[in-house]
C-alpha positions, 0 to 999 in steps of 0.5 A, spaced: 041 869 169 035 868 171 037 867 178 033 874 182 041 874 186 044 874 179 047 880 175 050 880 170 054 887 169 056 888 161 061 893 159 065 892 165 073 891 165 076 888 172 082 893 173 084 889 180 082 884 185 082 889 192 085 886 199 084 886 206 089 890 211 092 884 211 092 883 203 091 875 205 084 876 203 080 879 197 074 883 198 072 885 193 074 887 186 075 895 183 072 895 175 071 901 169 065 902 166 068 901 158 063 906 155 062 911 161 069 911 164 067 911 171 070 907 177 066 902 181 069 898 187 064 892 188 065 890 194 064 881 195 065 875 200 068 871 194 072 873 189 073 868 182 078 869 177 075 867 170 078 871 166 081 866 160 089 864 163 091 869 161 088 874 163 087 871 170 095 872 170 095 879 169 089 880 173 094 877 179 100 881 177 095 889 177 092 885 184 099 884 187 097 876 188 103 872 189 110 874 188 112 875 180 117 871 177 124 872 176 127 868 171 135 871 173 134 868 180 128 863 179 123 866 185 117 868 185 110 864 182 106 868 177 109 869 171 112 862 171 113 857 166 109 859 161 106 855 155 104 855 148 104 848 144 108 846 138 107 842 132 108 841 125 102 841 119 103 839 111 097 841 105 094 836 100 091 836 094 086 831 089 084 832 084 079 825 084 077 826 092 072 832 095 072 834 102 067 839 103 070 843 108 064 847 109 061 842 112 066 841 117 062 835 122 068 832 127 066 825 124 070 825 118 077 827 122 081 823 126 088 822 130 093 817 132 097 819 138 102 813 137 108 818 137 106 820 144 103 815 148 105 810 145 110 806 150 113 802 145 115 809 141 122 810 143 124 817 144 132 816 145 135 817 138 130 823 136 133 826 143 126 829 146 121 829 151 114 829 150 110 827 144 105 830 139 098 827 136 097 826 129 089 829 126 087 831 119 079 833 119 075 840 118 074 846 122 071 851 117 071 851 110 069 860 111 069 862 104 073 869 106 078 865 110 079 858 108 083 859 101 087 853 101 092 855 094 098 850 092 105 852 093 108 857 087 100 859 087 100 868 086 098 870 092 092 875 087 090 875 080 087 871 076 091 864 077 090 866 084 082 867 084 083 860 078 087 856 084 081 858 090 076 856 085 079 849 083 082 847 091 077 849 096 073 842 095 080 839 094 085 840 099 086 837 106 091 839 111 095 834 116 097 836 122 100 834 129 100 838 136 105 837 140 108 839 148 112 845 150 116 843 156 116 849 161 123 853 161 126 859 166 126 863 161 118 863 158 115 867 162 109 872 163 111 879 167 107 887 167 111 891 161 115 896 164 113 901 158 106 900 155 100 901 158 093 899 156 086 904 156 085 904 163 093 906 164 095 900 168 101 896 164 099 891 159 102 883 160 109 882 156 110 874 154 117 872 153 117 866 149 119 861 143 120 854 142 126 851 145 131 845 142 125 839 146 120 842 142 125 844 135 126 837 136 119 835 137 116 839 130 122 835 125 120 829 128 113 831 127 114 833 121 117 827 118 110 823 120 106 827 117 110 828 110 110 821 110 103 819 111 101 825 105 106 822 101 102 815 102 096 818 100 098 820 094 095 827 093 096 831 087 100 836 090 101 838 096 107 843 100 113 841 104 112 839 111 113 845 116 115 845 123 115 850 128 122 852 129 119 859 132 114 862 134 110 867 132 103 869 133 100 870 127 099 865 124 094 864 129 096 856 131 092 855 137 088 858 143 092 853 147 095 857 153 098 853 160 102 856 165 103 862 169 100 860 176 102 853 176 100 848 181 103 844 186 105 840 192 110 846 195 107 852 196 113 856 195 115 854 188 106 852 186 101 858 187 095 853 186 096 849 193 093 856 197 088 857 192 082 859 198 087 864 201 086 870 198 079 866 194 081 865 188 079 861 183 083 859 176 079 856 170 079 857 163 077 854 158 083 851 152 088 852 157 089 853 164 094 857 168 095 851 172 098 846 168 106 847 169 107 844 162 104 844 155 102 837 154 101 835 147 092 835 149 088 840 150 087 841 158 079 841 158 079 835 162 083 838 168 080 845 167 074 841 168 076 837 174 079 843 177 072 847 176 067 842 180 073 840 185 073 847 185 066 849 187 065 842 191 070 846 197 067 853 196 060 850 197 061 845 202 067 848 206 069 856 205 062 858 205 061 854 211 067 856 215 071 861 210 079 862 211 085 858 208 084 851 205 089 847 203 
């Protein structure tokens, strides 16, 4: 920022990356100021796409960028193999124990990744692929979000308000975060009948866990309940798998997918990358992994972000045209 040859325009909304005649290059990018509504055309040499996966994929999809997916005939790159992440989690209450959950360091949390990486863990007579992690830690402790009741708790009232007051310090919540494989038909595609402000069509997400990840969450949820059980809480709730997805309650920000990369550019988008210069990069999630693995990807994000920035300073800057 402090930079002479950097702005930073605020208030903006990219609508399009803009192509040359021969829509193998992009030129620039075509944006709306959000408070005035006017309609910039910024011309560029480079243009990066960071706009959260998501966000990225619908971008590409307004610019014409690949060809979309079809789930029917399996053609197509961007929309394909889209990812959320499955799991199961358990709430646990003491009466003799305090956590102080507004503290919320890292430090008194911890995971096992026994039913994943672990190669003596056999997954064949539970009938999936992939695995989850296990943790238990704090996060927040916000006072007017983390209200943790126990079940058969009113969800208002004065035995409501008594349940808050006793459990805040008390209760802690096991959970395991497990793998999505990809499937045909969870996808991401432009919506054929709602628009967003600007009128360009909203981004529709077709997804839900499949019969490898309902698979996943029992077993997972099996692990959890049989270590809350052995830690001997007061109360605690039933295991609770994700047996279907929903967007509230919120679970994770952890999205793959959607331009995946490969080896074979007709079935990967990210092997030309520099044909039209665009750059995948989010954080929590990357729009290039073809799976939902059972870890955050914020270390092939971040991989894929200085290999990323190491080809266009040394080699598209110098001579720019397609890198492969």
């Amino acid at each position: 920022m402090r930079n002479p040859n950097v702005e930073l325009r605020t208030y903006t909304w990219v609508t399009k990356v803009l192509k040359d005649s021969t829509g193998k290059k992009a030129t620039g990018v075509l944006y709306t100021n959000v408070l005035t509504g006017e309609e910039v055309e910024q011309p560029a040499d480079l243009v990066i796409i960071s706009a959260y996966g998501l966000a990225n994929v619908h971008l590409m999809l307004l610019s014409g960028i690949g060809k979309p997916y079809d789930p029917e005939t399996q053609t197509g790159i961007i929309g394909k193999n889209y990812a959320y992440q499955a799991g199961a989690n358990i709430n646990l209450f003491f009466e003799d124990k305090s956590f102080n959950p507004f503290i919320a360091t890292g430090g008194w949390g911890t995971s096992i990744d026994d039913i994943h990486t672990n190669w003596e863990f056999d997954r064949a007579p539970h009938g999936f692929i992939g695995g989850a992690y296990i943790s238990v830690g704090g996060s927040n402790g916000r006072p007017i979000t983390y209200r943790p009741v126990p079940p058969g708790t009113p969800q208002w009232g004065s035995d409501w308000k008594r349940a808050t007051a006793k459990w805040y310090n008390n209760a802690l919540t096991i959970g395991a975060s497990a793998s999505v494989m990809p499937n045909r038909y969870n996808y991401l595609e432009l919506d054929k009948t709602y628009t967003n402000r600007f009128g360009s069509p909203l981004m529709r997400m077709t997804f839900d866990f499949k019969e490898n990840e309902k698979k996943i969450n029992l077993h997972a949820a099996k692990i959890i309940g049989d270590i809350a059980k052995a830690m001997n809480p007061t109360r605690m709730s039933n295991p609770a798998p994700r047996q279907s997805w929903s967007v509230v309650p919120y679970q994770s920000t952890h999205n793959t997918g959607g331009a995946v990369m490969g080896a074979i550019p007709p079935t990967a988008r990210l092997t030309n990358i520099f044909r039209v210069g665009i750059f995948q990069r989010v954080r929590h999630g990357c729009v290039g992994l073809p799976a939902q693995f059972r870890l955050q990807s914020d270390g092939p994000v971040g991989a894929l972000a200085f290999m990323s920035a190491e080809v266009i300073r040394d080699k598209y800057l110098k001579n720019p045209g397609p890198l492969i």
